[in-house]
mmCIF file as gemmi writes it, N, C-alpha and C atoms, coordinates in Angstrom:
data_model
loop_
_atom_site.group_PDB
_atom_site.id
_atom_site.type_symbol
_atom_site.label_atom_id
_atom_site.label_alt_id
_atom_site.label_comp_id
_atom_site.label_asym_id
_atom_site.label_entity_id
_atom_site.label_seq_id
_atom_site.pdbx_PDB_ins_code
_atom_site.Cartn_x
_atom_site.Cartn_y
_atom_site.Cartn_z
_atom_site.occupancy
_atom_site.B_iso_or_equiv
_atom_site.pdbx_formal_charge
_atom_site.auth_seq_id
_atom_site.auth_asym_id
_atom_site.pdbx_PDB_model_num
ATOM 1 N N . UNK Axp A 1 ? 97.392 -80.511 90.801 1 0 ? 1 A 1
ATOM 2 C CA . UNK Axp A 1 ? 97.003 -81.739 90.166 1 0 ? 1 A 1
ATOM 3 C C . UNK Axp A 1 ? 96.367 -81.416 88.81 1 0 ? 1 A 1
ATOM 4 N N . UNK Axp A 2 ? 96.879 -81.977 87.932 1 0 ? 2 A 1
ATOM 5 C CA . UNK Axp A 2 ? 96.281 -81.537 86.5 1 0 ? 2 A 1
ATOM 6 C C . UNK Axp A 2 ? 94.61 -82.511 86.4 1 0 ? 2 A 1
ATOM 7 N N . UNK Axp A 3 ? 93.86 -82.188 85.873 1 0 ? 3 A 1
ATOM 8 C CA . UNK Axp A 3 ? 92.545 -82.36 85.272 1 0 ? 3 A 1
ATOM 9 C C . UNK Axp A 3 ? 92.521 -83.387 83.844 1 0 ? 3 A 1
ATOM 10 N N . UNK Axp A 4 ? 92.152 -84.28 84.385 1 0 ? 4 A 1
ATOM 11 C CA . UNK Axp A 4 ? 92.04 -85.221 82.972 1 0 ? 4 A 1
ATOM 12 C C . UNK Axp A 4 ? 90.532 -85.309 81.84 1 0 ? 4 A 1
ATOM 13 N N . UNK Axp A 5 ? 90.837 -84.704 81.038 1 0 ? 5 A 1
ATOM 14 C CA . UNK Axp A 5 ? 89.484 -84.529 80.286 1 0 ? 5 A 1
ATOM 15 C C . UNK Axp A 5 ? 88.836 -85.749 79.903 1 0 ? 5 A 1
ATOM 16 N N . UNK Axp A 6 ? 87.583 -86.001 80.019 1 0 ? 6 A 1
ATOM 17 C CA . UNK Axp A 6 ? 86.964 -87.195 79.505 1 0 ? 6 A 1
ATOM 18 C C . UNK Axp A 6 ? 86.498 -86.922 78.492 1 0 ? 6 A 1
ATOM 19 N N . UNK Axp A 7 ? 86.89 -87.739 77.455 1 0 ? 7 A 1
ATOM 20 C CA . UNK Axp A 7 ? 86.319 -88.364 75.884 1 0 ? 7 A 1
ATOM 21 C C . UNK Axp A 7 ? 84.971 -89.259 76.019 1 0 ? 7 A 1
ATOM 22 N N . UNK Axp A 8 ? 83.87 -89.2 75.54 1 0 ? 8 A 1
ATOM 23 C CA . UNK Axp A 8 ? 82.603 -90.093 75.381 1 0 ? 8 A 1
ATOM 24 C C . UNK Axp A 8 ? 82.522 -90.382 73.807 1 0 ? 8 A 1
ATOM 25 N N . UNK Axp A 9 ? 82.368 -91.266 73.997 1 0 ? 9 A 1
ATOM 26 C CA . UNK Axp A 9 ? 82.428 -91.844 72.205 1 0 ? 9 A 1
ATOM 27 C C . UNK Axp A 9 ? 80.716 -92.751 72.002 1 0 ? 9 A 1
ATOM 28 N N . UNK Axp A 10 ? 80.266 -92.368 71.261 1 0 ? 10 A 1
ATOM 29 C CA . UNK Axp A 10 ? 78.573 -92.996 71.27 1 0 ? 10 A 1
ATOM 30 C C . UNK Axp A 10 ? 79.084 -93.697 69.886 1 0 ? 10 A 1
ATOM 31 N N . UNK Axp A 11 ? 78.441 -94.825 69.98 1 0 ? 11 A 1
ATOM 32 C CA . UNK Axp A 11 ? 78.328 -95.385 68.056 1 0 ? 11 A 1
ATOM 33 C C . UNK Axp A 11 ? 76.916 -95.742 68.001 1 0 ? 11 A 1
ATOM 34 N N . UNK Axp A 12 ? 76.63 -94.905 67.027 1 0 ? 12 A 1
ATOM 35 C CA . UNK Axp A 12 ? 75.185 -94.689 66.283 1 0 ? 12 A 1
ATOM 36 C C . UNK Axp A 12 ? 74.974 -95.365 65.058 1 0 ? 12 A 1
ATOM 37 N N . UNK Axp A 13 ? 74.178 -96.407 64.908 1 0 ? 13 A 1
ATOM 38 C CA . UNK Axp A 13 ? 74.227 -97.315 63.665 1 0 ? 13 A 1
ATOM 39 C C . UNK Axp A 13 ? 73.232 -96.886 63.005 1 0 ? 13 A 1
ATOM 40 N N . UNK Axp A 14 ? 72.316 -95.877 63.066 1 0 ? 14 A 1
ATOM 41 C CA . UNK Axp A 14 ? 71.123 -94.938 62.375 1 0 ? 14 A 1
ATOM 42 C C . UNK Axp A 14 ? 71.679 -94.123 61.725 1 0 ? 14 A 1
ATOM 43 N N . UNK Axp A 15 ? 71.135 -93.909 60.639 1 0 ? 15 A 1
ATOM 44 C CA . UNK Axp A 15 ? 71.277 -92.633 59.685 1 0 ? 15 A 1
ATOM 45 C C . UNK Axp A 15 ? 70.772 -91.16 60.619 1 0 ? 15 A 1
ATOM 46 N N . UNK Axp A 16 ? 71.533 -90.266 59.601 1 0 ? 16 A 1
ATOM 47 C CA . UNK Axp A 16 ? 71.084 -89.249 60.122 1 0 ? 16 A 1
ATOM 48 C C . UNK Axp A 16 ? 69.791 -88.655 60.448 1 0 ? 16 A 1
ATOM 49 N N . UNK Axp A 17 ? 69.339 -88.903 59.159 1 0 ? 17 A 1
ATOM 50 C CA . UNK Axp A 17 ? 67.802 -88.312 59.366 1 0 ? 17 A 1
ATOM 51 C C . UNK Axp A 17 ? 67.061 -89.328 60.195 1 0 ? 17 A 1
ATOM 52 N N . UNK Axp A 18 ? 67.564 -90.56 60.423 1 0 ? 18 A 1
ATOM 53 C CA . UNK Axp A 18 ? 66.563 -91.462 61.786 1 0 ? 18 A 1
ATOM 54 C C . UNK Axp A 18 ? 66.461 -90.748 62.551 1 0 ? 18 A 1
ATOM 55 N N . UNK Axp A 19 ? 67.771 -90.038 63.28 1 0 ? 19 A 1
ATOM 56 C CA . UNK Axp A 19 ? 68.382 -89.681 64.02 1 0 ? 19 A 1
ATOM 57 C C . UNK Axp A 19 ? 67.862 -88.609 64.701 1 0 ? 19 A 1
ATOM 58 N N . UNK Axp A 20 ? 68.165 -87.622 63.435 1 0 ? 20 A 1
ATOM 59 C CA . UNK Axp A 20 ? 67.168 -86.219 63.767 1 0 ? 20 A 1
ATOM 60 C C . UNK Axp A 20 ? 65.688 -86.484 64.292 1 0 ? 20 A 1
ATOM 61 N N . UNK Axp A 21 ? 65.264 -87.102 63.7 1 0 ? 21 A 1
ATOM 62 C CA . UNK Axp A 21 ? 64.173 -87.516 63.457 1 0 ? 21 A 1
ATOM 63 C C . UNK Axp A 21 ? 63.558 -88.369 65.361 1 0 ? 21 A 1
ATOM 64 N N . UNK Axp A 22 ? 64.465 -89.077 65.309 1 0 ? 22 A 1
ATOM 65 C CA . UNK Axp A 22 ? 64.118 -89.311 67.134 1 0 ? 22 A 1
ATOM 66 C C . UNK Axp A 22 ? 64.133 -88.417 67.799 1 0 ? 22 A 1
ATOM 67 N N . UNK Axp A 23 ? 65.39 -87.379 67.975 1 0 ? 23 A 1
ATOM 68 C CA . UNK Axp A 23 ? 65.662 -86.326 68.597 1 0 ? 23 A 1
ATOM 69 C C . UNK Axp A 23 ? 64.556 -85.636 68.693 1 0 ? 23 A 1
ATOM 70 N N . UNK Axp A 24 ? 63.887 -85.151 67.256 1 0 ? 24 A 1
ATOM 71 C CA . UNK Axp A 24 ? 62.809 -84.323 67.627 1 0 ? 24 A 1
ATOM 72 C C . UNK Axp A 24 ? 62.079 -84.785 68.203 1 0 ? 24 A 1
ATOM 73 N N . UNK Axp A 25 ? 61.548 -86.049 68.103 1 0 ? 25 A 1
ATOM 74 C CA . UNK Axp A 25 ? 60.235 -86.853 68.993 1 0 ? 25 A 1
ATOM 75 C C . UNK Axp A 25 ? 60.462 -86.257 70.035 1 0 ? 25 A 1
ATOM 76 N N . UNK Axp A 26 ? 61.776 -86.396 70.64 1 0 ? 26 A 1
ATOM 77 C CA . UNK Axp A 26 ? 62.067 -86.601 71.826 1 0 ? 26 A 1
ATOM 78 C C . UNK Axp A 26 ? 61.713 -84.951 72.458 1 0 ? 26 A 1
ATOM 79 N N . UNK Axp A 27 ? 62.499 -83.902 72.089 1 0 ? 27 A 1
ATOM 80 C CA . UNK Axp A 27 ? 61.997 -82.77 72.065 1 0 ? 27 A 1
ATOM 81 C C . UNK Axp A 27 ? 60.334 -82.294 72.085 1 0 ? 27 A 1
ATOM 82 N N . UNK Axp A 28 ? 59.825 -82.768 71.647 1 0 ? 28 A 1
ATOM 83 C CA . UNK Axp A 28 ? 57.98 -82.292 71.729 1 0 ? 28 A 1
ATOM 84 C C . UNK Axp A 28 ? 57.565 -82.946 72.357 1 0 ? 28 A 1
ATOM 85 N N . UNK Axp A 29 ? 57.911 -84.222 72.785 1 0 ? 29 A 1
ATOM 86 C CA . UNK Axp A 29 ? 57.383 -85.163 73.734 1 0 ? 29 A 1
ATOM 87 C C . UNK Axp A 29 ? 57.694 -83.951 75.117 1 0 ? 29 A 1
ATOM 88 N N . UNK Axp A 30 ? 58.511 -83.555 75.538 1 0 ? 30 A 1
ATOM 89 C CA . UNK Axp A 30 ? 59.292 -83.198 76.166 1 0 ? 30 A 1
ATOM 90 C C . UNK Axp A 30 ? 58.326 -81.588 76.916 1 0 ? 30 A 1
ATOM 91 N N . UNK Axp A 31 ? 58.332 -81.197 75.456 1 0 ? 31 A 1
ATOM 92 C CA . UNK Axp A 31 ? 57.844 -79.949 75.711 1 0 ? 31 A 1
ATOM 93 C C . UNK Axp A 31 ? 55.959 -79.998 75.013 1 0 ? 31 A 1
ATOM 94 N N . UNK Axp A 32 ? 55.358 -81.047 75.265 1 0 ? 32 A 1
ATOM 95 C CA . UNK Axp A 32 ? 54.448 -81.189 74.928 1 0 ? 32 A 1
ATOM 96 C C . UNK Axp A 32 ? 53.126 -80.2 75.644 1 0 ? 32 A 1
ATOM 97 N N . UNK Axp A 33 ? 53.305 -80.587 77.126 1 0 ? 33 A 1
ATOM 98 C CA . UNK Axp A 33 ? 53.243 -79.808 78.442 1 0 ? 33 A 1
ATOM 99 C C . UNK Axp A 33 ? 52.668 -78.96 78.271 1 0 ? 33 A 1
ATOM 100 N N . UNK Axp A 34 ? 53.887 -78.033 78.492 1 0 ? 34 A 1
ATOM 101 C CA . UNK Axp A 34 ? 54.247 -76.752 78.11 1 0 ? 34 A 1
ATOM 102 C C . UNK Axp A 34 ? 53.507 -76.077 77.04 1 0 ? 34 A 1
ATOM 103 N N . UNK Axp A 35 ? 53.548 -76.54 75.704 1 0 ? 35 A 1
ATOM 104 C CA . UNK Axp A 35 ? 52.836 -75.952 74.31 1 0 ? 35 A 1
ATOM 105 C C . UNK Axp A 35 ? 50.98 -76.003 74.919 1 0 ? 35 A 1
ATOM 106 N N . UNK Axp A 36 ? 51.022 -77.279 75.755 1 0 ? 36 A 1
ATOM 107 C CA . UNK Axp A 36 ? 49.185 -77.572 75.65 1 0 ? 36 A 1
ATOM 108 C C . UNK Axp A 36 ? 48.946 -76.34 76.899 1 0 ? 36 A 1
ATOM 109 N N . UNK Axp A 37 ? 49.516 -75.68 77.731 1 0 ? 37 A 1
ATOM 110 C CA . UNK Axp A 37 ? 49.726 -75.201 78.646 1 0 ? 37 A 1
ATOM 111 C C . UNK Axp A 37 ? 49.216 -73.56 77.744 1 0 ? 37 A 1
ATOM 112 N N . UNK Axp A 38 ? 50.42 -73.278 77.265 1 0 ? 38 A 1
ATOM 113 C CA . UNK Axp A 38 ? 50.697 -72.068 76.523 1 0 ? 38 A 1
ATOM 114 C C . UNK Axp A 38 ? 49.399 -71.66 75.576 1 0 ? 38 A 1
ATOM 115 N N . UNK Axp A 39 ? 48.939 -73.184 75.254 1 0 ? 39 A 1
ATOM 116 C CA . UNK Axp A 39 ? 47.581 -72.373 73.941 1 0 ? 39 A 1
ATOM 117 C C . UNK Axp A 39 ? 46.438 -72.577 75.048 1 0 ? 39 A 1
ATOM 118 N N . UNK Axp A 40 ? 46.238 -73.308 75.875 1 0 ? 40 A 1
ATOM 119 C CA . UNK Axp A 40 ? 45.472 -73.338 76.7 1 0 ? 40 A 1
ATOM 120 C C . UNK Axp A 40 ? 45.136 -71.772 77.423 1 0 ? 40 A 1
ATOM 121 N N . UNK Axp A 41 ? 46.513 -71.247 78.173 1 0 ? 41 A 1
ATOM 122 C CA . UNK Axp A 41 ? 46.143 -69.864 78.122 1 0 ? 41 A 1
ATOM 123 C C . UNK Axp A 41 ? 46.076 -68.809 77.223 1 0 ? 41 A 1
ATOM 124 N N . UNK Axp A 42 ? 46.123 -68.862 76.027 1 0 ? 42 A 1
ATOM 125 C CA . UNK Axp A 42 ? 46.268 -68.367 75.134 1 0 ? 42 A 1
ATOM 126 C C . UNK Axp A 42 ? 44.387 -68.363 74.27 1 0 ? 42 A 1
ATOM 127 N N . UNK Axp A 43 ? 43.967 -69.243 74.171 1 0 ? 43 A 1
ATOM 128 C CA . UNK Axp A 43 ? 42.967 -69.332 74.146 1 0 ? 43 A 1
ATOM 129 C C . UNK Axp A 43 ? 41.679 -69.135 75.14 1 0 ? 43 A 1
ATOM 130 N N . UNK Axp A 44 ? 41.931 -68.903 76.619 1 0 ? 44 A 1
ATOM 131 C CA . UNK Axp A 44 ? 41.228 -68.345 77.791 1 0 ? 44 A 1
ATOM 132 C C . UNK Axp A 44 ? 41.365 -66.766 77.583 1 0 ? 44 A 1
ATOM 133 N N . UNK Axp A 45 ? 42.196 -66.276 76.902 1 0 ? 45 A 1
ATOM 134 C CA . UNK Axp A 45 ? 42.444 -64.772 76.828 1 0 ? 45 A 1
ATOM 135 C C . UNK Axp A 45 ? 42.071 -64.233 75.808 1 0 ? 45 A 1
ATOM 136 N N . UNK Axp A 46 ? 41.95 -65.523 74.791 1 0 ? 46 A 1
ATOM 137 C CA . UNK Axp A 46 ? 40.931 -64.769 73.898 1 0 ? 46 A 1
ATOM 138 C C . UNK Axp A 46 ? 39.819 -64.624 74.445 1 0 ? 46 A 1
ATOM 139 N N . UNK Axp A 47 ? 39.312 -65.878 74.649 1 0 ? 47 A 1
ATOM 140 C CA . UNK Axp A 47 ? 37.857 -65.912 75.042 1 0 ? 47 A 1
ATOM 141 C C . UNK Axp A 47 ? 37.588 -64.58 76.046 1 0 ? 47 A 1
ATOM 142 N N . UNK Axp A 48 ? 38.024 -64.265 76.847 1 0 ? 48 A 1
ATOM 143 C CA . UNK Axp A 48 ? 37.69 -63.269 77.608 1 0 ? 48 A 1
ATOM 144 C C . UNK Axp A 48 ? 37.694 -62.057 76.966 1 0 ? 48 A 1
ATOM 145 N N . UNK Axp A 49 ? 38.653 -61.794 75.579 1 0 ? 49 A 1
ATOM 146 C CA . UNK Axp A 49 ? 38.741 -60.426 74.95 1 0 ? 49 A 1
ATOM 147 C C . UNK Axp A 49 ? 37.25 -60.585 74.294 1 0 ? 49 A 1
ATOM 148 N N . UNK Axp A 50 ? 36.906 -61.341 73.735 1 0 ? 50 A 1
ATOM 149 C CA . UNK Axp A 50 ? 35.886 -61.26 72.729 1 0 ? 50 A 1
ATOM 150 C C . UNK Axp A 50 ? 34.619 -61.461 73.423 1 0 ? 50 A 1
ATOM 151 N N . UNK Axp A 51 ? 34.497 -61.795 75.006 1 0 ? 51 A 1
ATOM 152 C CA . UNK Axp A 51 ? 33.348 -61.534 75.817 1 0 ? 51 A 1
ATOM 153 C C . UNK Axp A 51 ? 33.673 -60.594 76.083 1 0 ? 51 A 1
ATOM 154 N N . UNK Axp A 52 ? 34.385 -59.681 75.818 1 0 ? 52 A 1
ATOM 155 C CA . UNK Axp A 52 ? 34.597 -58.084 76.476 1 0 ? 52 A 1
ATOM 156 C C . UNK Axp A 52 ? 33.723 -57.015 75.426 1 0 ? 52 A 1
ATOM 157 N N . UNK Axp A 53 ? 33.923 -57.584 74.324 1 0 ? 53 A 1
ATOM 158 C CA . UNK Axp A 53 ? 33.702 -56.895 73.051 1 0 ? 53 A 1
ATOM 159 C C . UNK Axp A 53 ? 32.362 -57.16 72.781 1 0 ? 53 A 1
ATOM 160 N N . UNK Axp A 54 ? 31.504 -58.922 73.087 1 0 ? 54 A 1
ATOM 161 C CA . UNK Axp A 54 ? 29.934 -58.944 72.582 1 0 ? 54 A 1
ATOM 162 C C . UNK Axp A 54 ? 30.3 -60.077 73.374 1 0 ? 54 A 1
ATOM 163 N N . UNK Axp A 55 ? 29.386 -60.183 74.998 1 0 ? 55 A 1
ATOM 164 C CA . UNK Axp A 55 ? 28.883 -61.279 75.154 1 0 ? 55 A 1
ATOM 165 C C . UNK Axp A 55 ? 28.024 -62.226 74.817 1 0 ? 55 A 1
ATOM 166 N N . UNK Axp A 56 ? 27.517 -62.002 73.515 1 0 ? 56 A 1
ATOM 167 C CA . UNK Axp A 56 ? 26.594 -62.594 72.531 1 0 ? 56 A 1
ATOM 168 C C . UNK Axp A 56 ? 27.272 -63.871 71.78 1 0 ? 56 A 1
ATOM 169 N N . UNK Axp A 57 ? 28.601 -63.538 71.453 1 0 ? 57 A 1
ATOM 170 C CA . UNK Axp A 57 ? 29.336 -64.115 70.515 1 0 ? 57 A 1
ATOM 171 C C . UNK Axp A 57 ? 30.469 -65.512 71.275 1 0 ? 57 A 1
ATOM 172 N N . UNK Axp A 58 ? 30.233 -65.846 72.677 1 0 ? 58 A 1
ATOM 173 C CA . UNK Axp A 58 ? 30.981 -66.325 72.74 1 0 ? 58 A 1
ATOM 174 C C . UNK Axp A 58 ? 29.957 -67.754 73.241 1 0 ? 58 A 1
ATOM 175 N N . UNK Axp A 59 ? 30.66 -68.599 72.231 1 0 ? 59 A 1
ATOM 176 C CA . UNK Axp A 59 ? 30.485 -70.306 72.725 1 0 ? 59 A 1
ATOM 177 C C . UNK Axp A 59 ? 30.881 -71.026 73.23 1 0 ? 59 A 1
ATOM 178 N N . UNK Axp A 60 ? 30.119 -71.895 74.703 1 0 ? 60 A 1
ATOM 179 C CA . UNK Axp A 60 ? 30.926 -72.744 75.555 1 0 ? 60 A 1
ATOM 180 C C . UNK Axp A 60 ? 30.391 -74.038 74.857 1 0 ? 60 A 1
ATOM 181 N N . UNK Axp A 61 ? 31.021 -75.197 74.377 1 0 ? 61 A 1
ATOM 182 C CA . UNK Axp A 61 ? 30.954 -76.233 74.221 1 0 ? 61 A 1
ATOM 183 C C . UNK Axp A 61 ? 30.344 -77.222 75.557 1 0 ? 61 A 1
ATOM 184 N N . UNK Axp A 62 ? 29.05 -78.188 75.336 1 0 ? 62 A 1
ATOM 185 C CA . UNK Axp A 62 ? 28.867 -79.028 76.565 1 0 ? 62 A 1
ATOM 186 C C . UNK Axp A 62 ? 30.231 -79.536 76.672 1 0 ? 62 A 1
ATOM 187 N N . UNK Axp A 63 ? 30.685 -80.144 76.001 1 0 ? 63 A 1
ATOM 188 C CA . UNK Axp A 63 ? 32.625 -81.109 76.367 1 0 ? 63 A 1
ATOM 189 C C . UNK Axp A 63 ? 33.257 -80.813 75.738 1 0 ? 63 A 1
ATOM 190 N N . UNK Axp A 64 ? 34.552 -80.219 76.389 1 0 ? 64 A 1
ATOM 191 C CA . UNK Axp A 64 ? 35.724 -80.051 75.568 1 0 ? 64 A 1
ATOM 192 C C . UNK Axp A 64 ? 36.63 -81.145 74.729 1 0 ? 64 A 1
ATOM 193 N N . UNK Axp A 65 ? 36.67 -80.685 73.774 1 0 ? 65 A 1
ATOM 194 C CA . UNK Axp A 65 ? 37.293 -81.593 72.901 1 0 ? 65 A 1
ATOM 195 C C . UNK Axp A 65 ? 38.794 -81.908 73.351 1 0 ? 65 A 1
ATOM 196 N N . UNK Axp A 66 ? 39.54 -82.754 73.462 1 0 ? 66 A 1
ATOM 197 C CA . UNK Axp A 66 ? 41.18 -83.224 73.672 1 0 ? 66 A 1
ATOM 198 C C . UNK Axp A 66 ? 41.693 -83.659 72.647 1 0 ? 66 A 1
């Protein structure tokens, strides 16, 4: 039995750069997560290098800022 390929046809009445321009939203929205995730540990590992080096020097904030 032969395989019939499907064609999808979108019509986009936005310019390109709208376009791009959603896409990316859409992308960081996406991976927003992830990035707050990544500096989150990224910033716990500092903190621990530089209490390794002078526990003098390191500042805990009463509330973390968001």
């Amino acid at each position: 039995m032969k395989k019939v390929k499907l064609n999808y046809r979108f019509h986009n009445p936005n310019t390109v750069e709208t376009t791009a321009d959603y896409i990316a939203k859409i992308f960081v929205e996406s991976n927003r997560r992830k990035v707050e995730s990544l500096l989150s540990h990224h910033q716990t590992v500092q903190k621990e290098s530089i209490q390794k080096e002078d526990p003098a020097l390191v500042h805990t904030p009463d509330k973390e800022v968001i």
